[in-house]
C-alpha positions in Angstrom: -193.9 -65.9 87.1 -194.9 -67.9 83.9 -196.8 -65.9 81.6 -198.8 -68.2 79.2 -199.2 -66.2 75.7 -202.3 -68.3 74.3 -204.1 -67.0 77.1 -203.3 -63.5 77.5 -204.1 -63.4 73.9 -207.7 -64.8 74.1 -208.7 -60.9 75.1 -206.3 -59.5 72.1 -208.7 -57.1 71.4 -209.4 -55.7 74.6 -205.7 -55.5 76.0 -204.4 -54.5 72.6 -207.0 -51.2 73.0 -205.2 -49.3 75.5 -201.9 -49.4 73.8 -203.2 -48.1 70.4 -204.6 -45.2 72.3 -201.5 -44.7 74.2 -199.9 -44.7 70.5 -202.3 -42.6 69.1 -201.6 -39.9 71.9 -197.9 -39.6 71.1 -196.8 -36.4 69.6 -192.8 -35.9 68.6 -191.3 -32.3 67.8 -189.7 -34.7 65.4 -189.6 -37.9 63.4 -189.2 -41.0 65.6 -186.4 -43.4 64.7 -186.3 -45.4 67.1 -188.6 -46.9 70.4 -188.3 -49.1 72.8 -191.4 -50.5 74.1 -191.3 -51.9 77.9 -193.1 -54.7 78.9 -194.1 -55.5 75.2 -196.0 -58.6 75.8 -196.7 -60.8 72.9 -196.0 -57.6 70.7 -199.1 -56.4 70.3 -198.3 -52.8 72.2 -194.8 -52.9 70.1 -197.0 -53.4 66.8 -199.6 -50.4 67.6 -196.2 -48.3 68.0 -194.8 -49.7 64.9 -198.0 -48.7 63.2 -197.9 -45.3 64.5 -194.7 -44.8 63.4 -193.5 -47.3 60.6 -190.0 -45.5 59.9 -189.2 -46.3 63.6 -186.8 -49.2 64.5 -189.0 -50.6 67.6 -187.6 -52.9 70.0 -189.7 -54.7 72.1 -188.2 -56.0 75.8 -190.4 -58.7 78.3 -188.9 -60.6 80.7 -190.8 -63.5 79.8 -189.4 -65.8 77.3 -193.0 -67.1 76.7 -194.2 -64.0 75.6 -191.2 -63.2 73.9 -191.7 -66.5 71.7 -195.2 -65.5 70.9 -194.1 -61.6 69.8 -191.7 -63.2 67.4 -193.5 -65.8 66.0 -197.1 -62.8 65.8 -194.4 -60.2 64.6 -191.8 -61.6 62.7 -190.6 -58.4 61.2 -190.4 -56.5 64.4 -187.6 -57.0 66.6 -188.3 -58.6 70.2 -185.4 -58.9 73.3 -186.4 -60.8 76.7 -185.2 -58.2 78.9 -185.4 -57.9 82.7 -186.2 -54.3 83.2 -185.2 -54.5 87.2 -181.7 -54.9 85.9 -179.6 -51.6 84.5 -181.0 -50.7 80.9 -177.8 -49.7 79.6 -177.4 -53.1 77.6 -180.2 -51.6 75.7 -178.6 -48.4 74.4 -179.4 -44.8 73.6 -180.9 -42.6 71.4 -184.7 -43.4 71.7 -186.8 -41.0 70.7 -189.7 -42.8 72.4 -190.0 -44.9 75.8 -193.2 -46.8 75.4 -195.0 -48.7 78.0 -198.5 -49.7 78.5 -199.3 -51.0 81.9 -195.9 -52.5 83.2 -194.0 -50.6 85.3 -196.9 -50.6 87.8 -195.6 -53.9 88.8 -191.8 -53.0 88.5 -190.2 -52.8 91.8 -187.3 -50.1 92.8 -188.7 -47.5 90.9 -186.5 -45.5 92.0 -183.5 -47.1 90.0 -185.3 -48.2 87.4 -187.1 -44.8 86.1 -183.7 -42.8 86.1 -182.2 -45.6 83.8 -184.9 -45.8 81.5 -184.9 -42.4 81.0 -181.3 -42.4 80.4 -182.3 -44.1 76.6 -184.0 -41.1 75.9 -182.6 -38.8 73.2 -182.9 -34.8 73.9 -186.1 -33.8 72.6 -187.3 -37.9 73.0 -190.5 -38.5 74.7 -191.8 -41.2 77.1 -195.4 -42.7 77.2 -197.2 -45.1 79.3 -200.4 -46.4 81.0 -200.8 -47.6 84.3 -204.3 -48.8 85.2 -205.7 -46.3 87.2 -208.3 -48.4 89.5 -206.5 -51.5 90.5 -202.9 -50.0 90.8 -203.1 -45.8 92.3 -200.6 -46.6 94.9 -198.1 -47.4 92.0 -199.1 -44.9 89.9 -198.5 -42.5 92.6 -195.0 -43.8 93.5 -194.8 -43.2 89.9 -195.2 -39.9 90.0 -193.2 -39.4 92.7 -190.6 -40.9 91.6 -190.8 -39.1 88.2 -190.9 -35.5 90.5 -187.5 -36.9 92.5 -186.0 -37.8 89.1 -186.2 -33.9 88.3 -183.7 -33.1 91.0 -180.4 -35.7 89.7 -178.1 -36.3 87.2 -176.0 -34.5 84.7 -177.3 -31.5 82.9 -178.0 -33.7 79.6 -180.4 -35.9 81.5 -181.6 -32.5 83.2 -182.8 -31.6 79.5 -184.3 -34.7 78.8 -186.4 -34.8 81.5 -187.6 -31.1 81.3 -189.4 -32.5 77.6 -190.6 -35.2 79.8 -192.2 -33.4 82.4 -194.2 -31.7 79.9 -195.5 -34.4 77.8 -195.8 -37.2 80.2 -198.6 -39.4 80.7 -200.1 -41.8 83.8 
């Protein structure tokens, strides 16, 4: 799918208002040095998390080079990857202290791969945050959370941390 930028930011305002709330939600046990936001558009969610937390290297991924265009040339200070986040997220790194997404993964497919990996970024004591709209996409949002419950019950004891600080400040 071709994602035209101009157009998507004609409402600005209106899709930029759900990711500044999202942002303004985020709470860290400690300072936040580095995010990835998911799905970061033409950077406007990866500037409201920039704003929230200025010290923060934030990376934002899209897999549209469109939108990716538009982030850099709207954001020229922040840092902006076209990223396809079906593939495995370990090109990306570790040591995030904060997963940020604001209503992409709702149209992400294998959430059951995907989810495990992107938590895998996470430091211990990191946090993850995003938005799914509730009205037009439950059955996502559901598989979400289902996913999120199965997620619990894998991996290695250091991913077994991570997610126990997820569980309890998650949000969809």
């Amino acid at each position: 799918m071709k994602w035209d930028a101009k157009q998507y930011l004609k409402f600005e305002a209106e899709r930029t208002q759900p990711a500044r709330d999202l942002a303004a939600r985020v709470t860290l046990e400690e300072e936040c040095r580095k995010a990835l936001d998911i799905g970061c558009g033409p950077g406007n969610s990866t500037r409201m998390v920039k704003q929230r937390f200025p010290e923060a290297d934030v990376l934002g991924i899209d897999q549209s080079p469109e939108m990716i265009r538009a982030a850099r040339e709207e954001n020229p200070t922040l840092s902006f990857q076209v990223f396809d986040v079906t593939r495995d997220f370990t090109a990306l790194g570790t040591d995030y202290d904060l997963v940020f997404s604001n209503a992409c993964l709702q149209w992400v497919p294998n959430h059951e791969r995907v989810l495990p990996s992107m938590l895998r970024r996470l430091n211990v004591g990191a946090i993850h945050r995003e938005h799914q709209p509730a009205a037009a996409h439950h059955h996502a949002r559901d598989r979400v959370r289902a996913e999120m419950a199965a997620v619990d019950q894998r991996d290695t004891p250091l991913l077994q941390s991570r997610r126990r600080q997820f569980r309890r400040k998650r949000i969809l």
